[in-house]
C-alpha positions as CSV (number, residue, x, y, z in Angstrom):
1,X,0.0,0.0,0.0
2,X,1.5,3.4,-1.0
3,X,2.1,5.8,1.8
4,X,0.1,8.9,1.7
5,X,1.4,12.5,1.5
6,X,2.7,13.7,4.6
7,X,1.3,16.2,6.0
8,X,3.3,19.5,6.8
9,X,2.5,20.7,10.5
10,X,1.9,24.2,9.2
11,X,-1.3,22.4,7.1
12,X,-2.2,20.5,9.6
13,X,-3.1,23.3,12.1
14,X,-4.6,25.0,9.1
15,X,-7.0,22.2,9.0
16,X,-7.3,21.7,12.7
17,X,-8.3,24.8,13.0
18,X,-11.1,24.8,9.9
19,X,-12.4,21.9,11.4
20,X,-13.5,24.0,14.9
21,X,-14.6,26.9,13.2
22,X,-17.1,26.1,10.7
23,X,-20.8,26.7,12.8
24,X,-21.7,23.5,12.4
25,X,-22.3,23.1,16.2
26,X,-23.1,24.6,19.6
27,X,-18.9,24.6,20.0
28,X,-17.5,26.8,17.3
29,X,-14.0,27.2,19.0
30,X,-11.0,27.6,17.9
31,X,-8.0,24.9,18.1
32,X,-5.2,25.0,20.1
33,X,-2.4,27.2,21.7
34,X,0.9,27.9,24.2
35,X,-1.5,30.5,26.1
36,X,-4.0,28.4,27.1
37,X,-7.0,28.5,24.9
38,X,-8.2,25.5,25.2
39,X,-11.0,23.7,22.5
40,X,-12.7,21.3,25.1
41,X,-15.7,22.9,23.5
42,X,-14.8,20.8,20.2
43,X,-15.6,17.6,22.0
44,X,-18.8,18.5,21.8
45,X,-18.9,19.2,18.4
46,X,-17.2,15.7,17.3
47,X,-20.3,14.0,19.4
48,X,-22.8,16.1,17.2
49,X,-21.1,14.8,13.7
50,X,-22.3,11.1,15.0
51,X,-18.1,9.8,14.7
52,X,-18.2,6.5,16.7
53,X,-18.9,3.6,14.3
54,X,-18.0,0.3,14.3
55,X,-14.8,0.7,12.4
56,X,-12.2,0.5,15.3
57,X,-10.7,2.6,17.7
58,X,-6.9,2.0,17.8
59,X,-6.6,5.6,17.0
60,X,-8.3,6.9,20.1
61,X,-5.6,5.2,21.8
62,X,-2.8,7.3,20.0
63,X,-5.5,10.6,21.0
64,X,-5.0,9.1,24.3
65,X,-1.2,9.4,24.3
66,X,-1.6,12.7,22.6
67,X,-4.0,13.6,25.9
68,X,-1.6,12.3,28.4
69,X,1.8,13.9,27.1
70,X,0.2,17.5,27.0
71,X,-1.0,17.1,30.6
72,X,2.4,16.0,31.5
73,X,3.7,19.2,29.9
74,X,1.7,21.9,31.7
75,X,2.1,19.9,35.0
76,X,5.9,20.4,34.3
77,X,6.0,24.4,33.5
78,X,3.8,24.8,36.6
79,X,6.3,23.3,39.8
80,X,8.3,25.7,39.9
81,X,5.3,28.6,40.4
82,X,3.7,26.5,42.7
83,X,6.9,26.0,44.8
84,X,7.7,29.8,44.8
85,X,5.0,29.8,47.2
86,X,7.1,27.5,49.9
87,X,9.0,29.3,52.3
88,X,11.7,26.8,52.8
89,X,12.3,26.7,49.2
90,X,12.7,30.5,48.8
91,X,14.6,30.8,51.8
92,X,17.4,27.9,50.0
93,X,17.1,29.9,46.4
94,X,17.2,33.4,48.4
95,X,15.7,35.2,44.9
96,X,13.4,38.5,44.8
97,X,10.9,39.0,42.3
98,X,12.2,40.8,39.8
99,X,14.3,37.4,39.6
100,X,11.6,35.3,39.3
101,X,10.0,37.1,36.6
102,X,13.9,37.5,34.8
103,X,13.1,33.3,35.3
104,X,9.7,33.4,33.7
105,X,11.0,35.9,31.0
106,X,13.9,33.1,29.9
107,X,11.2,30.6,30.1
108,X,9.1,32.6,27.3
109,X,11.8,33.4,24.9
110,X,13.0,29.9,24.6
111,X,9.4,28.6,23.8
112,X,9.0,31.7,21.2
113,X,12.7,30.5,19.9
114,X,11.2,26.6,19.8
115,X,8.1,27.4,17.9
116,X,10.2,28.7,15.3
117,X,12.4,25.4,14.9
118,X,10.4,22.7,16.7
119,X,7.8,22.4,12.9
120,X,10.2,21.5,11.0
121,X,12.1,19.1,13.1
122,X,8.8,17.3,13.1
123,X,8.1,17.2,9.4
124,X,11.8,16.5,9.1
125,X,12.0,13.4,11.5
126,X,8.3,12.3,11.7
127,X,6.4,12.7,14.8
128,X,7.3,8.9,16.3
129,X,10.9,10.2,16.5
130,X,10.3,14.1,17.1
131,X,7.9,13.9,19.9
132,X,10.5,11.5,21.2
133,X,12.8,13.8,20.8
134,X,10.7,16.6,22.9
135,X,9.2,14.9,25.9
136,X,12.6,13.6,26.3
137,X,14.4,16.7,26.3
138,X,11.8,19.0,28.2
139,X,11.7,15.8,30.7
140,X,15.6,15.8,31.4
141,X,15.1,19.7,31.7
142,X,12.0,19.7,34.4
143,X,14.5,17.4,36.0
144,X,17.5,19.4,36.0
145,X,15.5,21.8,38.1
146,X,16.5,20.2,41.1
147,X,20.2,20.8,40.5
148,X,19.8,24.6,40.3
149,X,20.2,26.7,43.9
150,X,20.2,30.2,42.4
151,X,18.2,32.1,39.9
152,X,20.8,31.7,37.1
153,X,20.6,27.9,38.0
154,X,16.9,28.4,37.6
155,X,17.0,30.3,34.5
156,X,19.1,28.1,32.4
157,X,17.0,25.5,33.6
158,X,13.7,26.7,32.6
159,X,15.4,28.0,29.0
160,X,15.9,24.4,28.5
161,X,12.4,23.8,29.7
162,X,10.7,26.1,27.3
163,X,13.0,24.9,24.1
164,X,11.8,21.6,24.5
165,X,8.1,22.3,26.2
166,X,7.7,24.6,22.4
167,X,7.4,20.9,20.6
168,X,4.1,19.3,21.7
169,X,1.4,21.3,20.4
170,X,3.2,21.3,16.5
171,X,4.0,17.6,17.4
172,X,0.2,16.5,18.9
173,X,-1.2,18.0,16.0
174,X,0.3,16.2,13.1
175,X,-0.3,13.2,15.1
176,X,-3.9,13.9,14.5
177,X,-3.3,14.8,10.6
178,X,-1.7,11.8,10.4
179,X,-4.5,9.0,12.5
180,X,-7.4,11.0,12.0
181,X,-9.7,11.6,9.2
182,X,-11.0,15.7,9.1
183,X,-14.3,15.3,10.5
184,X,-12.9,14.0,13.3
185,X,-10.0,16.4,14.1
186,X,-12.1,18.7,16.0
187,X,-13.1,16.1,18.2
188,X,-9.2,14.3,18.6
189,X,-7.9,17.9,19.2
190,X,-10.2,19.2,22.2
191,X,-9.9,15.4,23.5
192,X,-5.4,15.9,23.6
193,X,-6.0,20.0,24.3
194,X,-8.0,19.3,27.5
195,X,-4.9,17.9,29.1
196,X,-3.8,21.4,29.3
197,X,-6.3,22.4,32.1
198,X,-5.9,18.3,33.4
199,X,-2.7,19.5,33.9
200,X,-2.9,23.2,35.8
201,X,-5.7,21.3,38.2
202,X,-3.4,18.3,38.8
203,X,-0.2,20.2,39.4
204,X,-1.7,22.4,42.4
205,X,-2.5,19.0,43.6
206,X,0.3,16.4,43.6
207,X,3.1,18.9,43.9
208,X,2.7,20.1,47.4
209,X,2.2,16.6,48.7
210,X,5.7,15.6,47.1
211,X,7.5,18.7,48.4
212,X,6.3,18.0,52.0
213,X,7.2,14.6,52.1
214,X,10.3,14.1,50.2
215,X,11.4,17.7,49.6
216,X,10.7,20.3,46.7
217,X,13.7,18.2,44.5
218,X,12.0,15.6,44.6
219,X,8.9,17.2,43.0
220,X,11.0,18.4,40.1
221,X,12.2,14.8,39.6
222,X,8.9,12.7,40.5
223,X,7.4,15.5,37.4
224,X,9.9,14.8,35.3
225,X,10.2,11.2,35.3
226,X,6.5,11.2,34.0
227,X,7.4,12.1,30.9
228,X,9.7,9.0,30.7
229,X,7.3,6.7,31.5
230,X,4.9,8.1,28.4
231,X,8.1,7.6,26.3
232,X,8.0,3.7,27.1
233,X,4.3,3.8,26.2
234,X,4.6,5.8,23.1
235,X,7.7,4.2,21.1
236,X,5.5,0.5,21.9
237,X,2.2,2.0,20.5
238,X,3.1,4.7,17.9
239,X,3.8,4.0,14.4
240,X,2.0,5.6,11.7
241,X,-1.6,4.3,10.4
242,X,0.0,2.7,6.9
243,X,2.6,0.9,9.2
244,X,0.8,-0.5,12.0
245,X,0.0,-3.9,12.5
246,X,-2.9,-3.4,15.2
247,X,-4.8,-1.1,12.7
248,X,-7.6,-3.1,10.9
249,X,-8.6,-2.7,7.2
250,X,-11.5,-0.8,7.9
251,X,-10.2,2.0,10.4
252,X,-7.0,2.5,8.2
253,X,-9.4,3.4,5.4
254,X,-11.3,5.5,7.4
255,X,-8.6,7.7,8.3
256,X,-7.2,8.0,5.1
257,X,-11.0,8.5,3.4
258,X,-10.4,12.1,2.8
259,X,-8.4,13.3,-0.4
260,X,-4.9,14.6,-0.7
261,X,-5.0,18.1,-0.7
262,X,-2.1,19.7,-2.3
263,X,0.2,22.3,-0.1
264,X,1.6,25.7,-1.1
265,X,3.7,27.0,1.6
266,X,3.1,31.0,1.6
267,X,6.2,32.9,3.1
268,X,5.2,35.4,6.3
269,X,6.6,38.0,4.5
270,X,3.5,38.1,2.0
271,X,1.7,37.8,5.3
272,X,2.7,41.2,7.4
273,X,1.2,42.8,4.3
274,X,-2.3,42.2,5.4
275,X,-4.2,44.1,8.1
276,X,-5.7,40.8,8.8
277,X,-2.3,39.6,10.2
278,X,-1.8,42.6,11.9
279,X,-4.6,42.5,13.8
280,X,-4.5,38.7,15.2
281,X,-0.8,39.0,16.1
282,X,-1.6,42.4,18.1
283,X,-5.1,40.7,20.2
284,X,-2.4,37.6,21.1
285,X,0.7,39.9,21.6
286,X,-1.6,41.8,24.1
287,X,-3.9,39.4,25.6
288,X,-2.0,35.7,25.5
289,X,0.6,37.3,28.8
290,X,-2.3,37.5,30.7
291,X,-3.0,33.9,30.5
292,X,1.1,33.5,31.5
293,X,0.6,35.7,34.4
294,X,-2.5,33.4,35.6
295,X,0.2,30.5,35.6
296,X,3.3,31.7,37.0
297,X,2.0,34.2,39.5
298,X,-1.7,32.8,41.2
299,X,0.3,30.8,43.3
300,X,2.4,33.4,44.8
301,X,-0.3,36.1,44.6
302,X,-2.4,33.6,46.8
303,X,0.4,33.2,48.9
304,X,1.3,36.7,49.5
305,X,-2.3,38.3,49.8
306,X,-3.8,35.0,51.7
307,X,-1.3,33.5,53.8
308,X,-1.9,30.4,51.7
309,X,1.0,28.0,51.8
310,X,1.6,25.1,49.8
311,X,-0.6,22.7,51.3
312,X,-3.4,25.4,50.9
313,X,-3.2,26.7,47.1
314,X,-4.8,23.4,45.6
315,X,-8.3,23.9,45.7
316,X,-8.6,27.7,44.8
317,X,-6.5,26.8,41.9
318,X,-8.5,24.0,40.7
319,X,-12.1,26.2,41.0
320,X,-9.8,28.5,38.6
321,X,-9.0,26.2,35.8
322,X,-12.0,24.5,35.9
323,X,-14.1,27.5,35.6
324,X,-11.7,28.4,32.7
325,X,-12.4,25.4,31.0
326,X,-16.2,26.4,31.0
327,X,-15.2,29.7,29.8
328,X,-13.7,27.8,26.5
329,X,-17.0,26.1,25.9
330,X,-19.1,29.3,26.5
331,X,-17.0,31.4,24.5
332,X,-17.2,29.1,21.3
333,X,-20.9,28.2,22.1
334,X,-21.9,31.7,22.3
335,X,-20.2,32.8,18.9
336,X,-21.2,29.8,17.5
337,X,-25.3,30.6,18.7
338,X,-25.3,34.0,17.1
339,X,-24.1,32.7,13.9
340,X,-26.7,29.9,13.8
341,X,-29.5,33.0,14.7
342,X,-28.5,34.9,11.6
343,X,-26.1,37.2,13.2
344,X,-22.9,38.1,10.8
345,X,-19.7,36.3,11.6
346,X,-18.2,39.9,12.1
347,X,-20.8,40.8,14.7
348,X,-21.0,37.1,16.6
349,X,-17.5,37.2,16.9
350,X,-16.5,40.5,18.3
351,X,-20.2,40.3,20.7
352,X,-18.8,37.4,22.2
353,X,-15.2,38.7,22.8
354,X,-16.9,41.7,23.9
355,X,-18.6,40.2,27.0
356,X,-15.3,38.4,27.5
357,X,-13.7,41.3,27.3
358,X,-16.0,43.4,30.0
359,X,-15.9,40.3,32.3
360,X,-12.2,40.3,32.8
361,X,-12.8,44.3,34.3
362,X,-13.5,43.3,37.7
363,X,-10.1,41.1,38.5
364,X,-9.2,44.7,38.9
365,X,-10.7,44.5,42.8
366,X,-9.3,41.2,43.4
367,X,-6.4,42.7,44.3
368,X,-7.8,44.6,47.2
369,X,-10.5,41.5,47.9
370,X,-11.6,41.1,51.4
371,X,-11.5,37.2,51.6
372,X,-9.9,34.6,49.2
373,X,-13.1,32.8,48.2
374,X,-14.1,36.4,46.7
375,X,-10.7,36.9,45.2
376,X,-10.9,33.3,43.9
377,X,-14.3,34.0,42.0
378,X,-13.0,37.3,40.5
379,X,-10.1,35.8,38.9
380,X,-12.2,32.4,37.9
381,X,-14.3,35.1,36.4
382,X,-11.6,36.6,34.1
383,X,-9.8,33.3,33.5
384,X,-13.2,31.7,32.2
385,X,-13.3,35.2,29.9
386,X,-10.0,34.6,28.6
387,X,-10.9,31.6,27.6
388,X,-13.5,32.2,25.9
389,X,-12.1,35.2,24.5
390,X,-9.0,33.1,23.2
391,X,-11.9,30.4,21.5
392,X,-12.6,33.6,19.5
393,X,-9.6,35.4,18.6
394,X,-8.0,32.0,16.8
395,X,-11.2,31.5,15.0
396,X,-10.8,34.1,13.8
397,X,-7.9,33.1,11.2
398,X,-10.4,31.1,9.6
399,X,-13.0,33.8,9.1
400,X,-10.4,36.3,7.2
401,X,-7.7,33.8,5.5
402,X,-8.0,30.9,3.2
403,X,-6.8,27.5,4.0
404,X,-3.7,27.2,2.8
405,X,-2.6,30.7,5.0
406,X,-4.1,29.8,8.3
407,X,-1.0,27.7,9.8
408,X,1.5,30.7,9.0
409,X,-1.1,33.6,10.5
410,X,-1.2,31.5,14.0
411,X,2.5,31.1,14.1
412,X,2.7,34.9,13.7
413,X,0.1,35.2,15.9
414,X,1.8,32.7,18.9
415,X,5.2,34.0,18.1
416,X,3.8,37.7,18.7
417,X,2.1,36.3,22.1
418,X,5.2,34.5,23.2
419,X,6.8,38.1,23.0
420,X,4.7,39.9,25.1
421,X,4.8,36.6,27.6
422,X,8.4,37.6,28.1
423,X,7.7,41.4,28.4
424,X,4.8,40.5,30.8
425,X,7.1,38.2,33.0
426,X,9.9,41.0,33.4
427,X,7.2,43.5,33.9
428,X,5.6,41.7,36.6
429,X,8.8,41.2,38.4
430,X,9.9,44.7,38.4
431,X,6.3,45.7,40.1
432,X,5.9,43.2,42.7
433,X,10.2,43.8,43.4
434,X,9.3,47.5,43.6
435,X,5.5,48.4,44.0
436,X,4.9,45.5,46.2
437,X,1.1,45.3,45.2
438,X,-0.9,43.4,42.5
439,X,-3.1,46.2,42.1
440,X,-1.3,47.6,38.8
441,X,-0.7,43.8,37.5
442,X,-4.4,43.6,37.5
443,X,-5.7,46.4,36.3
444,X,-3.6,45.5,33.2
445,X,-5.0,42.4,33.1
446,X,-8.7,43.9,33.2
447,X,-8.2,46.6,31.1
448,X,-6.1,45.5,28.1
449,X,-8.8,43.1,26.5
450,X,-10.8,46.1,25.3
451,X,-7.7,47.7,24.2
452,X,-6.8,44.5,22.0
453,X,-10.8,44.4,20.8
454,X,-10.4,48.4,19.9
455,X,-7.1,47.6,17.7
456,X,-9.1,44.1,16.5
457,X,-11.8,46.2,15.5
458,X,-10.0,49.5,13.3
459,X,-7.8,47.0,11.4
460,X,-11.1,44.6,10.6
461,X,-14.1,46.1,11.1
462,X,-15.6,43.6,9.2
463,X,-13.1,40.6,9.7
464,X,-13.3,41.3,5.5
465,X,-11.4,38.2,4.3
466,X,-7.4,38.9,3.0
467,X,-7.0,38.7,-0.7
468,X,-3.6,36.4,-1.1
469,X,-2.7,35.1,-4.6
């Protein structure tokens, strides 16, 4: 049997992403990405195209894998935020906080720096050998943490963190291209994506109980080894569909049922012409840090305002990223209901980013909140609206680019949100180090999605679709 074409990972999000945002559902979301929108609502959506038949499912067990390794990655970039909030450990690394965010900023250039390589690698080497390649390296990082005493330690540490953490989104997705047919991406996608919010409620969780009883080491290594033990299971299930010998006739031809679509690689520089492009990579330049700030600096923000230690931060954080998992679903399913009603994509898009947007405002008094549970429910608030307004923004390449241009706008778009991640994590560093408050931190955070919607709006007032030959 001939081997199909392979598929490039910059097509392969281009047609993740189509597959979420046609409204053919109640969860019109967008796919994917770094700063945490999530498409959990796309489950939803796979359930409503009727996908499980009697054909086999050896390829859920490969979504599986996919589901797994992406929980593993954001329990892994989350430790060492969750420790900062243990006194024993920041009395043995002795850092302030413009330190820490120095740490956080190193963390976000190398992921920028490993989105730019990490694509290619994969189409280069296959994803059997270049996921491989990832977990195995961000793994030996996470663990190298526990070797570092100082914030230089730290920092070259959590550089090699983010190089290798860049590779499983580009990897995850082509591992979907490459098992699952297109009606059924959407569904494969949200499934594997979920694992990033599996991951931010687990870590809060397990990681305190390790660093209690065995020492905050220990939690660096027990984290890391995780990712080994998904190696062992991946290189003894993973081959690809035409060369796997579990796969039955019938599933293999049901993954391959679509038709080869041909690829024309468009260069980014044809790209920045557009005020389409311009006005994607701004909303994620301004917007995506927020979600970054949310991971790094909850932790220590409920430490320092609520006298929560580490035994104490789990359960806020959890009602956090659970309720921003419901903001995902909301956010698509709202966009997606105003469409189906007769509304213009152009209005149901920017309506729904629009609430988002206004219900980020009040983490502004969460700052200032007179008990936790009411700090807790302002930030749940705004993390849910980030999600929701993050389901939005990356549907949004669908609505104003063709096909074939959709992979290259949403690396522009993460590569200009992985930018202001590391201006964010200095910025935040230098305030608490010399303001002492969150105050200012959050009334950035509440204020700058209607700044991002303004600049969405003036360069596409109609989300007009770009003309590119």
């Amino acid at each position: 049997m001939s081997s199909p074409l392979k598929p490039t990972v910059a097509h392969t999000i281009e047609e993740a992403i189509h597959s979420t945002a046609e409204p053919k559902s109640l969860a019109d979301v967008g796919g994917p990405q770094s700063a945490g929108a999530s498409v959990t609502g796309a489950v939803i959506a796979g359930f409503e195209e009727g996908i499980v038949r009697r054909i086999g499912k050896y390829r859920w067990m490969i979504c599986a894998l996919l589901f797994f390794a992406t929980t593993i990655n954001y329990i892994d970039r989350q430790v060492l935020g969750i420790l900062a909030t243990d006194k024993g450990f920041q009395a043995t690394i002795g850092w302030n906080e413009a330190q820490y965010g120095y740490v956080n900023t190193v963390f976000q250039l190398a992921y920028a720096i490993g989105l730019l390589v990490v694509g290619s690698l994969m189409d280069r080497f296959g994803t059997r050998k270049g996921f491989s390649f990832a977990v195995t390296f961000w793994s030996v990082a996470a663990m190298c943490h526990a070797l570092a005493h100082s914030a230089l330690g730290f920092g070259a540490a959590r550089f090699a963190l983010g190089l290798g953490e860049a590779g499983n989104f580009p990897a995850a997705i082509k591992t979907v291209a490459e098992w699952f047919p297109k009606k059924e991406r959407a569904l494969a996608t949200g499934i594997f994506n979920s694992g990033s919010n599996v991951g931010a409620i687990v870590a809060p969780l397990a990681v305190p109980f390790i660093a209690i009883n065995y020492g905050w080491q220990m939690a660096f290594i027990i984290t890391g080894t995780l990712g080994f033990i998904w190696l062992a299971f991946w290189l003894i299930v993973y081959r690809r569909p035409e060369e796997h010998p579990k796969l039955s006739p019938a599933e293999f031809a049901h993954i391959q049922s679509d038709p080869v679509e041909p690829t024309t690689k468009i260069p980014w520089t044809r790209l920045f012409q557009h005020r389409q492009t311009w006005a994607f990579a701004i909303g994620k330049f301004m917007t995506d840090p927020i979600w970054w700030v949310y991971l790094f600096w909850l932790p220590k923000f409920l430490h320092t305002n609520y006298g929560l230690n580490i035994t104490q931060i789990g359960l806020p954080l959890v009602v956090i990223y659970v309720s921003a998992d419901v903001g995902s679903i909301g956010g698509g399913w709202l966009s997606s209901t105003l469409i189906k009603r007769g509304w213009s994509v152009n209005k149901s898009r920017k309506t729904a980013m629009l609430i988002c947007a206004v219900s980020v405002i009040p983490i502004i008094f969460a700052a200032n909140a007179s008990s936790l549970w009411a700090a807790v429910g302002l930030v749940s608030l705004a993390a849910a609206a980030h999600q929701g307004w993050s389901a939005n923004i990356f549907t949004m390449t669908s609505d104003m680019f063709p096909r074939r241009a959709v992979g290259s706008v949403v690396g522009i778009g993460g590569m200009a949100g992985s930018i202001g991640g590391m201006l964010i994590a200095t910025t935040v560093g230098l305030i608490l180090q010399y303001v002492h408050s969150y105050l200012p931190i959050f009334i950035i955070a509440g204020t700058t999605y209607l700044v991002a919607l303004l600049v969405i709006h003036l360069l596409a007032p109609r989300l007009e679709p770009a003309t590119i030959f």
